[in-house]
MIGU-651330 format. One record per residue (C-alpha): residue number from 0; residue in one letter; chain; z, x negated, y negated. Coordinates in steps of 0.5 Angstrom, whole numbers, m for minus. Layout:
<atoms>
  lumpa  miba  gulum     zz     xx     yy
    NUM     A      A      Z      X      Y
...
</atoms>
This chain:
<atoms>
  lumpa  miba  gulum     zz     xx     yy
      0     X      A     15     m9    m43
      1     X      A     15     m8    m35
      2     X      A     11    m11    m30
      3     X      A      8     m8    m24
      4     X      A      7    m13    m18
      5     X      A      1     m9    m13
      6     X      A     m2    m11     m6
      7     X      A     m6     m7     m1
      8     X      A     m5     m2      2
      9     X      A    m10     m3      9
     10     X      A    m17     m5      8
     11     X      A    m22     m1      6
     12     X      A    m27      0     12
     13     X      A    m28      6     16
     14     X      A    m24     10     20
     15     X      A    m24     13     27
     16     X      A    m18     13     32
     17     X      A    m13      7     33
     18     X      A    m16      6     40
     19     X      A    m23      6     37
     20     X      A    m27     m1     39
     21     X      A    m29     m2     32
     22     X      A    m26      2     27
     23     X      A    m18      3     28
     24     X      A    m15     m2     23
     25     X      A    m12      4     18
     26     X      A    m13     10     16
     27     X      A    m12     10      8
     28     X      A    m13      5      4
     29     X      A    m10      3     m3
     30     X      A     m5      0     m8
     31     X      A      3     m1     m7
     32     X      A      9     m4    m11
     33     X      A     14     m5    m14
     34     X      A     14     m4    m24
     35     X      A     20     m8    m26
     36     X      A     23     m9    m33
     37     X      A     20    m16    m36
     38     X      A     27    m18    m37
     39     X      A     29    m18    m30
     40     X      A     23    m20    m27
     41     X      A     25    m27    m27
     42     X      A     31    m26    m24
     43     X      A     29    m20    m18
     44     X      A     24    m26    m16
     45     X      A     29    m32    m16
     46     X      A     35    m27    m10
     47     X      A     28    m25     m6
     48     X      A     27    m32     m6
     49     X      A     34    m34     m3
     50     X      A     34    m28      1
     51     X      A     28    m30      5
     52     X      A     30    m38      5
     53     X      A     36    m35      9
     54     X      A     33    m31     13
     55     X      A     28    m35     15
     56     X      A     30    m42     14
     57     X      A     28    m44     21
     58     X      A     21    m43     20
     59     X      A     22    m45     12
     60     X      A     24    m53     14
     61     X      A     19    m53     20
     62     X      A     14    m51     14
     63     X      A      8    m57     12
     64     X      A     10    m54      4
     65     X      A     16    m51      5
     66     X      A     16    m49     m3
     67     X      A      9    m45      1
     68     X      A     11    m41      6
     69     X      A     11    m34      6
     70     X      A     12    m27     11
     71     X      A      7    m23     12
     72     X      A     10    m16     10
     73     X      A      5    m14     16
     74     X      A     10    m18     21
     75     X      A     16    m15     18
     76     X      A     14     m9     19
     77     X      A     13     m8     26
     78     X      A     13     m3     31
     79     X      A     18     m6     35
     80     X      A     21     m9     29
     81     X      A     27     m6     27
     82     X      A     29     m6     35
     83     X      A     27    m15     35
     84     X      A     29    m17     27
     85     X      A     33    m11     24
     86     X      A     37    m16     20
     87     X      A     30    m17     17
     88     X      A     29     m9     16
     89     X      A     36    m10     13
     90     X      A     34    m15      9
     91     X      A     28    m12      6
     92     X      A     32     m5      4
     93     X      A     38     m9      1
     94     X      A     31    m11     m4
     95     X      A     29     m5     m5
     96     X      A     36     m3     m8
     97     X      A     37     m9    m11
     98     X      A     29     m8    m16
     99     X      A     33      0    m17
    100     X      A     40     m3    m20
    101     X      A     35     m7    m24
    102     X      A     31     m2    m27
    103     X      A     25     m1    m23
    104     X      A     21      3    m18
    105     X      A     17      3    m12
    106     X      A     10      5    m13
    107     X      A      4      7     m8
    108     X      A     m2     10     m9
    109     X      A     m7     12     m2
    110     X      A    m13     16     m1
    111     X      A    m14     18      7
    112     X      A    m21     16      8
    113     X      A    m25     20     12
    114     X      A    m26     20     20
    115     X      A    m33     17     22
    116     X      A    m37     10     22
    117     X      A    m39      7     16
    118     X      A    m46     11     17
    119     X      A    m43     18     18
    120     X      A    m39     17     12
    121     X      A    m44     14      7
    122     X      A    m39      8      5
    123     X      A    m39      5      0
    124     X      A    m32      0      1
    125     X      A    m34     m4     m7
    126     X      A    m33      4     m9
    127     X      A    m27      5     m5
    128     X      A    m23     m1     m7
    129     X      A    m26      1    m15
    130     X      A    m23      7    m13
    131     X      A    m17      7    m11
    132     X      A    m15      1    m17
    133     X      A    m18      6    m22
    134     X      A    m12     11    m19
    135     X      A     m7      6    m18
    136     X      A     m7      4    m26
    137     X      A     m8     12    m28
    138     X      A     m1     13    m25
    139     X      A      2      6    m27
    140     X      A      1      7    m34
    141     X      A      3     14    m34
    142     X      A     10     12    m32
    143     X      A     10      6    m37
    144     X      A      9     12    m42
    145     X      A     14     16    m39
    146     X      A     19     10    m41
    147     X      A     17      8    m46
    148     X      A     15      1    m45
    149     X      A      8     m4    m45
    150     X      A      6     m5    m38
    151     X      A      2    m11    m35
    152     X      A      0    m10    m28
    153     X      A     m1    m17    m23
    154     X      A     m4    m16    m17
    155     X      A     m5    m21    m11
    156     X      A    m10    m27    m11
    157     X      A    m17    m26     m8
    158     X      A    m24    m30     m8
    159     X      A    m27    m32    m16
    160     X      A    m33    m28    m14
    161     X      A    m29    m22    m13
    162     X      A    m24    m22    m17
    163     X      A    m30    m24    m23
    164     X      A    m33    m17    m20
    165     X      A    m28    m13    m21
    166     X      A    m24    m15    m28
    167     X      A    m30    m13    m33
    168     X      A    m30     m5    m29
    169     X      A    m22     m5    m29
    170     X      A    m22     m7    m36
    171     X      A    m28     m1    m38
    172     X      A    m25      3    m35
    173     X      A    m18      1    m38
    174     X      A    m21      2    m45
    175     X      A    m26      8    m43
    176     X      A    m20     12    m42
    177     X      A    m15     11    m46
    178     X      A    m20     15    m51
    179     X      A    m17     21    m49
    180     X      A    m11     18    m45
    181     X      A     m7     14    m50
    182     X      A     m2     13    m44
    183     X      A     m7      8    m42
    184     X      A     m6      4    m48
    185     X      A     m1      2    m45
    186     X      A     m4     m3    m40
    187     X      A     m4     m9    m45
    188     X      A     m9    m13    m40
    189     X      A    m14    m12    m35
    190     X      A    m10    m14    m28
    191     X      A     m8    m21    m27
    192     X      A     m9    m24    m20
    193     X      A     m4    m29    m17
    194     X      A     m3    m32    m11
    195     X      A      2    m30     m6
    196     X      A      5    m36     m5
    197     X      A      7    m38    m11
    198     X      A     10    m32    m13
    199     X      A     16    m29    m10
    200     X      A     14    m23    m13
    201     X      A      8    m21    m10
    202     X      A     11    m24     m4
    203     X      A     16    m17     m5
    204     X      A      9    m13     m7
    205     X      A      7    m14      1
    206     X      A     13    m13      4
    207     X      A     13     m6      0
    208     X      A      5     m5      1
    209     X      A      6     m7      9
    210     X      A     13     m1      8
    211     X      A      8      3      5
    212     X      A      2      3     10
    213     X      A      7      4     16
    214     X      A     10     10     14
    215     X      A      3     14     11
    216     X      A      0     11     19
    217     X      A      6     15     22
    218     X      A      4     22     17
    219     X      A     m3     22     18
    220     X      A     m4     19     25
    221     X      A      0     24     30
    222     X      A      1     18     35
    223     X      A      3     13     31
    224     X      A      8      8     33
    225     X      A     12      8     26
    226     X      A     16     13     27
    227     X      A     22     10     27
    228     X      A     21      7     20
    229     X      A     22     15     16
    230     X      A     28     15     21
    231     X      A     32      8     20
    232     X      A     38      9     17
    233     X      A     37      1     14
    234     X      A     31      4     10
    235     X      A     35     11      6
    236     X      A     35      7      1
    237     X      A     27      8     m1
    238     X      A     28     15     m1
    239     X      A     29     16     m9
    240     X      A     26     10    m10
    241     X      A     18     11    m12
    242     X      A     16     13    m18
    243     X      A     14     20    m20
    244     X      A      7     19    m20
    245     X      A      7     15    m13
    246     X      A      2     19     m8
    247     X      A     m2     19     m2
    248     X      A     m8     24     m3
    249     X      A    m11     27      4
    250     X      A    m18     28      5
    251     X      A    m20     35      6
    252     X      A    m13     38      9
    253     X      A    m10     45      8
    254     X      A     m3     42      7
    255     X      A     m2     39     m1
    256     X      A     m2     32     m1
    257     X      A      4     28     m2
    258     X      A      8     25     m8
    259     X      A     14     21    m10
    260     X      A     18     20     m3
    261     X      A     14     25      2
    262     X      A     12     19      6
    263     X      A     18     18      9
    264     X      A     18     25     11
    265     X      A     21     26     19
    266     X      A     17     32     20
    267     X      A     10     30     18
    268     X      A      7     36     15
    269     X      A      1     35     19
    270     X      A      4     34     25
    271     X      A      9     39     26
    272     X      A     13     39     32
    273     X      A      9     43     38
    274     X      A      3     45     34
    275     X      A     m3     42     32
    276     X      A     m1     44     25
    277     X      A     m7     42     20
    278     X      A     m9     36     25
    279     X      A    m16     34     26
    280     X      A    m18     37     32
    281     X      A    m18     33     38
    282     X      A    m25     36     39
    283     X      A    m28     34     33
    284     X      A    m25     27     34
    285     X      A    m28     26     41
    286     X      A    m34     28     38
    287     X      A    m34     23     32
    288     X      A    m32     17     37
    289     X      A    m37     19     42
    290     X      A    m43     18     36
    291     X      A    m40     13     34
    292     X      A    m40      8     40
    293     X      A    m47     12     41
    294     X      A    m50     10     36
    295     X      A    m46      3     37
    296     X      A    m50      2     44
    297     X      A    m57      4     40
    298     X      A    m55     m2     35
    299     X      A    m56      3     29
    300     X      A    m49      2     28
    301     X      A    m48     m1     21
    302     X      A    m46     m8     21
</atoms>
Protein backbone atom coordinates (compact mmCIF):
# COMPACT_ATOMS: atom_id res chain seq x y z
CA UNK A 1 0.00 0.00 0.00
CA UNK A 2 0.99 3.49 -0.40
CA UNK A 3 0.53 6.69 1.20
CA UNK A 4 0.31 10.16 -0.36
CA UNK A 5 0.78 12.87 2.22
CA UNK A 6 -0.57 16.34 0.23
CA UNK A 7 -0.76 20.25 1.11
CA UNK A 8 -1.82 23.41 -0.91
CA UNK A 9 -0.19 24.67 -3.19
CA UNK A 10 -1.21 28.97 -2.83
CA UNK A 11 -4.64 29.57 -1.90
CA UNK A 12 -7.61 29.71 -3.63
CA UNK A 13 -8.65 33.76 -4.06
CA UNK A 14 -8.22 35.79 -7.04
CA UNK A 15 -5.15 36.76 -8.96
CA UNK A 16 -4.15 40.07 -10.68
CA UNK A 17 -0.45 40.90 -10.23
CA UNK A 18 2.04 40.27 -7.40
CA UNK A 19 2.06 44.05 -6.94
CA UNK A 20 -1.52 44.28 -6.98
CA UNK A 21 -2.90 46.08 -3.66
CA UNK A 22 -5.59 43.24 -2.87
CA UNK A 23 -4.99 40.07 -5.16
CA UNK A 24 -1.18 39.29 -5.35
CA UNK A 25 -0.90 36.11 -3.19
CA UNK A 26 -0.44 33.23 -5.96
CA UNK A 27 -0.99 32.78 -9.26
CA UNK A 28 -2.17 28.83 -8.95
CA UNK A 29 -3.69 26.98 -6.53
CA UNK A 30 -3.60 23.23 -5.93
CA UNK A 31 -2.12 20.12 -4.18
CA UNK A 32 1.68 18.92 -3.65
CA UNK A 33 3.30 16.11 -2.01
CA UNK A 34 4.92 13.39 -1.73
CA UNK A 35 3.21 8.83 -2.26
CA UNK A 36 5.58 6.88 0.00
CA UNK A 37 5.27 3.12 0.45
CA UNK A 38 3.36 2.29 3.91
CA UNK A 39 5.98 0.26 5.00
CA UNK A 40 8.61 3.20 4.84
CA UNK A 41 6.43 5.50 5.75
CA UNK A 42 7.30 5.26 9.63
CA UNK A 43 10.65 5.23 8.85
CA UNK A 44 10.89 8.67 6.34
CA UNK A 45 8.90 10.38 9.21
CA UNK A 46 11.40 9.47 11.92
CA UNK A 47 14.97 10.82 9.59
CA UNK A 48 12.44 14.18 8.75
CA UNK A 49 11.91 14.31 12.31
CA UNK A 50 15.93 14.27 13.19
CA UNK A 51 16.99 16.02 10.61
CA UNK A 52 14.56 19.24 11.54
CA UNK A 53 15.62 18.59 15.19
CA UNK A 54 19.15 19.26 13.89
CA UNK A 55 18.59 22.03 11.83
CA UNK A 56 16.76 23.96 13.89
CA UNK A 57 17.53 22.78 17.43
CA UNK A 58 17.88 26.35 18.58
CA UNK A 59 14.18 27.31 18.00
CA UNK A 60 13.11 23.61 18.96
CA UNK A 61 14.49 24.04 22.65
CA UNK A 62 13.24 27.83 22.77
CA UNK A 63 9.87 26.20 21.94
CA UNK A 64 6.75 26.37 24.61
CA UNK A 65 5.93 22.47 23.13
CA UNK A 66 8.89 21.64 21.45
CA UNK A 67 7.38 18.00 20.50
CA UNK A 68 5.09 20.89 18.33
CA UNK A 69 7.19 22.84 16.65
CA UNK A 70 7.30 23.05 12.90
CA UNK A 71 8.65 25.30 9.88
CA UNK A 72 6.85 26.65 7.57
CA UNK A 73 7.87 25.29 4.24
CA UNK A 74 6.90 28.97 3.31
CA UNK A 75 9.67 30.13 5.45
CA UNK A 76 12.35 27.56 3.93
CA UNK A 77 11.58 28.76 0.62
CA UNK A 78 12.38 32.22 0.61
CA UNK A 79 13.45 34.51 -2.19
CA UNK A 80 16.61 35.10 -0.31
CA UNK A 81 16.91 31.61 0.81
CA UNK A 82 19.34 29.75 -0.67
CA UNK A 83 21.69 33.14 -0.33
CA UNK A 84 20.60 33.22 3.98
CA UNK A 85 20.12 29.35 4.88
CA UNK A 86 21.23 27.15 2.03
CA UNK A 87 22.05 24.57 4.55
CA UNK A 88 18.18 24.44 4.90
CA UNK A 89 17.90 24.13 1.02
CA UNK A 90 20.33 21.22 1.44
CA UNK A 91 18.52 19.78 3.93
CA UNK A 92 15.36 19.81 2.31
CA UNK A 93 16.81 18.23 -0.94
CA UNK A 94 18.81 15.62 1.05
CA UNK A 95 14.84 14.38 1.95
CA UNK A 96 13.84 14.49 -1.44
CA UNK A 97 16.41 11.83 -2.30
CA UNK A 98 15.95 10.10 1.02
CA UNK A 99 11.74 9.63 -0.10
CA UNK A 100 13.31 8.39 -3.80
CA UNK A 101 15.68 5.77 -2.27
CA UNK A 102 12.79 4.62 -0.27
CA UNK A 103 10.58 4.22 -3.08
CA UNK A 104 8.57 7.20 -3.29
CA UNK A 105 7.78 10.13 -5.64
CA UNK A 106 7.13 13.66 -5.24
CA UNK A 107 3.65 14.68 -6.69
CA UNK A 108 1.94 17.97 -7.51
CA UNK A 109 -1.11 19.21 -9.41
CA UNK A 110 -2.13 23.07 -9.98
CA UNK A 111 -4.56 24.95 -12.09
CA UNK A 112 -3.34 28.54 -13.21
CA UNK A 113 -6.04 30.70 -11.99
CA UNK A 114 -7.39 33.27 -14.49
CA UNK A 115 -6.03 37.30 -14.25
CA UNK A 116 -9.25 39.45 -12.68
CA UNK A 117 -11.00 40.00 -9.41
CA UNK A 118 -13.09 37.61 -7.94
CA UNK A 119 -16.16 39.74 -9.75
CA UNK A 120 -14.52 39.88 -13.35
CA UNK A 121 -13.69 35.90 -13.05
CA UNK A 122 -16.93 34.77 -11.60
CA UNK A 123 -15.06 32.83 -8.60
CA UNK A 124 -16.25 30.46 -7.11
CA UNK A 125 -13.16 29.54 -4.42
CA UNK A 126 -15.56 26.16 -2.73
CA UNK A 127 -15.48 25.15 -6.34
CA UNK A 128 -11.75 25.88 -6.93
CA UNK A 129 -10.76 23.96 -4.08
CA UNK A 130 -13.33 20.79 -5.03
CA UNK A 131 -11.74 21.22 -8.20
CA UNK A 132 -8.22 20.82 -7.87
CA UNK A 133 -8.68 18.06 -4.90
CA UNK A 134 -10.86 16.12 -7.60
CA UNK A 135 -7.64 16.32 -10.04
CA UNK A 136 -5.32 15.67 -7.54
CA UNK A 137 -6.99 12.37 -6.26
CA UNK A 138 -7.41 11.33 -10.46
CA UNK A 139 -4.03 11.37 -10.88
CA UNK A 140 -2.76 9.81 -7.46
CA UNK A 141 -4.92 6.89 -8.11
CA UNK A 142 -3.43 6.67 -11.56
CA UNK A 143 -0.03 6.18 -10.16
CA UNK A 144 -1.19 3.84 -7.41
CA UNK A 145 -2.58 1.52 -10.34
CA UNK A 146 0.22 2.08 -12.11
CA UNK A 147 2.27 0.36 -9.02
CA UNK A 148 0.13 -1.85 -8.20
CA UNK A 149 -0.72 -0.76 -4.99
CA UNK A 150 -4.00 0.63 -2.58
CA UNK A 151 -3.45 4.05 -1.71
CA UNK A 152 -4.63 6.27 1.09
CA UNK A 153 -4.35 9.92 0.83
CA UNK A 154 -3.67 12.15 4.32
CA UNK A 155 -4.09 15.88 3.81
CA UNK A 156 -3.22 18.66 6.39
CA UNK A 157 -5.78 19.33 9.24
CA UNK A 158 -8.37 22.02 8.43
CA UNK A 159 -11.61 23.48 10.48
CA UNK A 160 -14.42 20.60 11.48
CA UNK A 161 -16.76 22.72 9.29
CA UNK A 162 -14.52 22.27 6.22
CA UNK A 163 -13.47 19.49 6.49
CA UNK A 164 -17.22 17.79 7.20
CA UNK A 165 -17.83 19.98 3.89
CA UNK A 166 -15.68 18.24 2.05
CA UNK A 167 -15.36 14.40 2.93
CA UNK A 168 -19.12 13.68 1.86
CA UNK A 169 -18.26 15.47 -2.09
CA UNK A 170 -14.35 13.45 -2.33
CA UNK A 171 -16.01 10.32 -1.16
CA UNK A 172 -18.85 10.96 -4.12
CA UNK A 173 -16.64 11.76 -6.23
CA UNK A 174 -14.20 8.52 -5.38
CA UNK A 175 -16.96 5.93 -5.76
CA UNK A 176 -18.83 7.89 -9.07
CA UNK A 177 -15.80 7.66 -10.83
CA UNK A 178 -14.59 4.49 -10.38
CA UNK A 179 -17.63 3.08 -12.22
CA UNK A 180 -15.82 3.93 -15.56
CA UNK A 181 -12.27 4.09 -13.68
CA UNK A 182 -11.64 1.19 -11.93
CA UNK A 183 -7.91 2.92 -10.84
CA UNK A 184 -9.85 4.84 -8.56
CA UNK A 185 -10.63 1.66 -6.43
CA UNK A 186 -7.76 2.23 -5.55
CA UNK A 187 -8.25 4.84 -3.26
CA UNK A 188 -9.70 2.74 -0.33
CA UNK A 189 -10.69 5.83 1.74
CA UNK A 190 -11.82 9.38 1.22
CA UNK A 191 -8.58 11.84 2.35
CA UNK A 192 -7.70 11.84 6.20
CA UNK A 193 -6.88 15.05 7.61
CA UNK A 194 -4.06 15.33 10.39
CA UNK A 195 -2.56 17.88 11.97
CA UNK A 196 0.73 19.18 10.67
CA UNK A 197 2.05 19.23 13.84
CA UNK A 198 1.99 15.90 15.02
CA UNK A 199 2.89 14.53 11.80
CA UNK A 200 6.42 14.68 10.47
CA UNK A 201 5.01 13.99 7.28
CA UNK A 202 2.91 16.28 6.65
CA UNK A 203 5.33 18.68 7.89
CA UNK A 204 7.57 17.37 4.53
CA UNK A 205 4.17 17.59 2.57
CA UNK A 206 4.36 21.55 3.25
CA UNK A 207 8.12 21.85 2.55
CA UNK A 208 7.50 20.25 -0.82
CA UNK A 209 3.85 22.20 -1.49
CA UNK A 210 5.96 25.34 -0.57
CA UNK A 211 8.84 23.98 -3.32
CA UNK A 212 6.27 23.55 -5.62
CA UNK A 213 4.49 26.98 -5.38
CA UNK A 214 7.78 28.71 -5.86
CA UNK A 215 8.94 26.96 -8.64
CA UNK A 216 5.18 27.50 -10.67
CA UNK A 217 5.44 31.22 -9.26
CA UNK A 218 8.58 31.61 -11.47
CA UNK A 219 6.89 29.81 -14.65
CA UNK A 220 3.90 31.84 -14.66
CA UNK A 221 5.18 35.06 -13.42
CA UNK A 222 7.63 36.80 -15.58
CA UNK A 223 9.18 38.73 -12.71
CA UNK A 224 9.24 36.35 -10.41
CA UNK A 225 11.69 36.29 -7.37
CA UNK A 226 12.43 32.41 -7.48
CA UNK A 227 14.30 32.03 -10.07
CA UNK A 228 17.00 30.84 -8.26
CA UNK A 229 14.92 27.70 -7.33
CA UNK A 230 15.12 25.80 -11.11
CA UNK A 231 18.86 26.80 -10.85
CA UNK A 232 20.12 25.64 -7.66
CA UNK A 233 22.48 22.85 -7.76
CA UNK A 234 21.21 21.67 -4.01
CA UNK A 235 17.75 21.02 -5.80
CA UNK A 236 18.80 18.84 -8.81
CA UNK A 237 17.69 16.12 -7.05
CA UNK A 238 13.90 16.80 -7.52
CA UNK A 239 14.49 16.62 -11.33
CA UNK A 240 13.21 12.74 -11.87
CA UNK A 241 11.51 12.85 -8.64
CA UNK A 242 7.72 13.64 -9.49
CA UNK A 243 5.40 11.15 -10.55
CA UNK A 244 4.27 10.87 -14.26
CA UNK A 245 1.02 12.31 -13.50
CA UNK A 246 2.39 15.40 -11.52
CA UNK A 247 0.94 18.89 -13.73
CA UNK A 248 0.41 22.34 -13.57
CA UNK A 249 -2.49 23.20 -16.09
CA UNK A 250 -2.25 26.67 -17.89
CA UNK A 251 -5.44 28.67 -18.34
CA UNK A 252 -5.91 29.42 -21.74
CA UNK A 253 -1.92 29.61 -23.14
CA UNK A 254 -0.76 28.78 -26.44
CA UNK A 255 2.14 26.59 -25.01
CA UNK A 256 1.22 22.82 -23.44
CA UNK A 257 0.73 22.65 -19.97
CA UNK A 258 3.58 21.19 -18.09
CA UNK A 259 4.16 17.56 -16.44
CA UNK A 260 6.26 15.68 -14.40
CA UNK A 261 9.53 17.85 -13.78
CA UNK A 262 8.52 20.85 -16.19
CA UNK A 263 8.36 23.23 -13.40
CA UNK A 264 11.78 23.25 -12.67
CA UNK A 265 12.53 24.26 -16.26
CA UNK A 266 15.32 27.10 -16.40
CA UNK A 267 13.87 28.60 -19.57
CA UNK A 268 10.36 29.04 -18.94
CA UNK A 269 7.96 28.25 -22.01
CA UNK A 270 6.18 31.24 -21.21
CA UNK A 271 8.81 33.49 -20.63
CA UNK A 272 11.32 33.22 -23.20
CA UNK A 273 14.27 35.13 -23.05
CA UNK A 274 13.83 38.49 -24.86
CA UNK A 275 10.45 37.80 -26.32
CA UNK A 276 7.09 37.95 -24.61
CA UNK A 277 6.74 34.42 -25.78
CA UNK A 278 2.76 33.30 -24.84
CA UNK A 279 2.89 35.85 -21.74
CA UNK A 280 -0.02 37.81 -20.98
CA UNK A 281 0.26 41.12 -22.57
CA UNK A 282 1.28 43.94 -20.58
CA UNK A 283 -1.41 45.82 -21.80
CA UNK A 284 -4.24 43.68 -21.02
CA UNK A 285 -3.02 43.25 -17.33
CA UNK A 286 -2.77 47.02 -17.04
CA UNK A 287 -6.26 47.14 -17.96
CA UNK A 288 -7.26 44.43 -15.65
CA UNK A 289 -5.58 46.29 -12.69
CA UNK A 290 -7.12 49.37 -13.70
CA UNK A 291 -10.93 48.00 -13.42
CA UNK A 292 -10.15 46.27 -10.72
CA UNK A 293 -8.80 48.97 -8.31
CA UNK A 294 -11.89 51.15 -10.31
CA UNK A 295 -14.40 49.10 -9.20
CA UNK A 296 -12.36 49.05 -5.73
CA UNK A 297 -12.61 52.85 -5.44
CA UNK A 298 -16.55 52.52 -6.37
CA UNK A 299 -16.99 49.84 -3.62
CA UNK A 300 -18.35 47.28 -6.05
CA UNK A 301 -15.12 45.34 -5.62
CA UNK A 302 -16.33 42.02 -3.80
CA UNK A 303 -15.68 41.28 -0.26
Amino acid sequence: MLLAYIDEIGETGAFIARDHERFNTSPAFGYAGFVIPAARARQFGAEFDREKRTLFRAEIEAAAHPGRWERKGASIFRPDSLQRYPEQIRVFAGLVQRVKTLGGSLFYYADEKPIGTPKQTRLDPDGRETTSMREALNRLARHADSRDANLMVIIDQVNEKTRAARLPEMYGHILGRAVDHPEMRRIIEPPMHVDSQLSANIQFADWIAACATRAIDYQLLRTSPYHWVPRCKELASLRGAFTHESKLHLWHRSVPDLHHSDVLRPNRPLHPDGALGAHIPAAITRRIKAAAERAHSSGATDR
